[in-house]
C-alpha positions as CSV (number, residue, x, y, z in Angstrom):
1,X,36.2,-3.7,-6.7
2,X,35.0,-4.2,-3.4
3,X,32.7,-6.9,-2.4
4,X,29.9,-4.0,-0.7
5,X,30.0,-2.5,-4.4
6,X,29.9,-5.6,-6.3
7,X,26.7,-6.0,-4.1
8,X,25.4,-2.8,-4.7
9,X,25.8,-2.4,-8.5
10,X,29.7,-1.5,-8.4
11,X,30.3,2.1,-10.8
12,X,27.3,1.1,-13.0
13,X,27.5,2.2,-16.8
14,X,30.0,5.1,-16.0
15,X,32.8,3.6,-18.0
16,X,34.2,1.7,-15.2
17,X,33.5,-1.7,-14.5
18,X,30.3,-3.5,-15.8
19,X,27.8,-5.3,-13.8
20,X,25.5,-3.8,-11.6
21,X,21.6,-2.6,-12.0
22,X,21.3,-0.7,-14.6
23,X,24.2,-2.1,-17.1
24,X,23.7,-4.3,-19.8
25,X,20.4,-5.8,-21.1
26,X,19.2,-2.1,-21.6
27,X,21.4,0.5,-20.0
28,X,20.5,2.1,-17.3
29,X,17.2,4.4,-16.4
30,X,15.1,5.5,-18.8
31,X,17.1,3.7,-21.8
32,X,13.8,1.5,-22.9
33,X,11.7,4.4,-23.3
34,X,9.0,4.4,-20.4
35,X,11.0,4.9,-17.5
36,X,9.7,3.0,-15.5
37,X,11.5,4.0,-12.1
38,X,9.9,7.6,-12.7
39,X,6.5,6.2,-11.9
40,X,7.9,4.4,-9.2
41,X,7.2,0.3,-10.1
42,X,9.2,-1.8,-11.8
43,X,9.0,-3.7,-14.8
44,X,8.4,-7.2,-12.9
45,X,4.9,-5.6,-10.8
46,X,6.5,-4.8,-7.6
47,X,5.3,-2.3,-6.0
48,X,1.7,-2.1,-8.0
49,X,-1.3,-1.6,-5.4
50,X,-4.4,-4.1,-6.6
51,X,-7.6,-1.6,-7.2
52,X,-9.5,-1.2,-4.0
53,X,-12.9,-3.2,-4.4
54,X,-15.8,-1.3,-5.2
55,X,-15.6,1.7,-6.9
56,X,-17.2,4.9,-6.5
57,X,-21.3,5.0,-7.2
58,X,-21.5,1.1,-5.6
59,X,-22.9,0.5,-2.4
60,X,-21.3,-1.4,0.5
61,X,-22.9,-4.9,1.1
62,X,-24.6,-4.7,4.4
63,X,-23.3,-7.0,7.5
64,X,-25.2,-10.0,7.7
65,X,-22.8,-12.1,10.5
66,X,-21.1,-10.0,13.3
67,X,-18.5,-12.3,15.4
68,X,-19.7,-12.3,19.0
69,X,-17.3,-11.0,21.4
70,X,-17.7,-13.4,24.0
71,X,-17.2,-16.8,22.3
72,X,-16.4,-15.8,18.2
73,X,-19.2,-17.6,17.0
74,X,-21.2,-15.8,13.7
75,X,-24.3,-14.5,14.7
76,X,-26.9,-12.6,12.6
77,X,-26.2,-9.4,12.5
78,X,-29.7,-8.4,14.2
79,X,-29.0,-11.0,16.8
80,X,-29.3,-9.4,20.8
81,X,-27.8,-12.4,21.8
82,X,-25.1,-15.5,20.3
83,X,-27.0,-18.4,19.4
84,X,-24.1,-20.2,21.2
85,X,-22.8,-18.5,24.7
86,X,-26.2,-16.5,25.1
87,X,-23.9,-13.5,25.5
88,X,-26.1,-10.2,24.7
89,X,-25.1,-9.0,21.1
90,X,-26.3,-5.3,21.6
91,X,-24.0,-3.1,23.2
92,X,-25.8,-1.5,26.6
93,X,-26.8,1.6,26.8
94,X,-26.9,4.3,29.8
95,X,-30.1,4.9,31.1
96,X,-29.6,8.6,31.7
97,X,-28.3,9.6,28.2
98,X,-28.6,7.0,26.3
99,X,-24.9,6.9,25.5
100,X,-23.1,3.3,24.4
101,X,-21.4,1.6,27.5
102,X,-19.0,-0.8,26.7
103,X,-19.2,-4.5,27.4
104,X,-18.2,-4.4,31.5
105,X,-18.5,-0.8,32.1
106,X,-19.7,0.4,35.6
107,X,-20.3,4.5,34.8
108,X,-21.4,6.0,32.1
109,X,-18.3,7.6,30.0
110,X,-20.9,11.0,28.9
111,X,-22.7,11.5,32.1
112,X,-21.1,9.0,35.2
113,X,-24.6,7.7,35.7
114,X,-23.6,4.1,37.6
115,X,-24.5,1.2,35.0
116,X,-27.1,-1.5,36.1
């Protein structure tokens, strides 16, 4: 037998050689009764996604720290500016339409009004 099919399982339970996944301890798919390659996990836990947290009918917990972009430092999250740059925490807005500018902007992105 070569060594690529020793590595990959060789002929399996087909009345060849023995060895491989699948022979021995069990047989090969669906010999134990669940089948568990049908659901698509393995008996060990691979491939088993943890339950997201919070479930439907609960309520997000609102942000009380918001990272400031200038420096990183935790701020409240109704902070206007860090408590340790001084860097405003409220994004800008345009003075024509009242659109968010980002942080260095010099137009408006909706309207082109120049930013102060």
């Amino acid at each position: 037998m070569g060594f690529l099919k020793w590595i990959t399982g060789g002929h399996g339970s087909r009345g060849h050689h023995g060895g491989g996944y699948g022979s021995g301890h069990g047989g090969g798919h669906g010999s134990r009764g669940n089948d568990h390659h049908a659901r698509g996990r393995d008996p060990h836990g691979w491939g088993w996604q943890a339950p997201a947290s919070g479930g439907a009918g609960q309520d997000a917990a609102p942000l009380r720290q918001l990272a400031c972009a200038g420096c990183g430092a935790l701020n409240d999250a109704q902070a206007r500016f860090c408590t340790q740059c001084g860097a405003a925490q409220q994004s800008a807005a345009c003075r024509r339409c009242h659109a968010a500018l980002a942080a260095g902007a010099r137009f408006c992105p909706a309207c082109g009004t120049q930013a102060a």
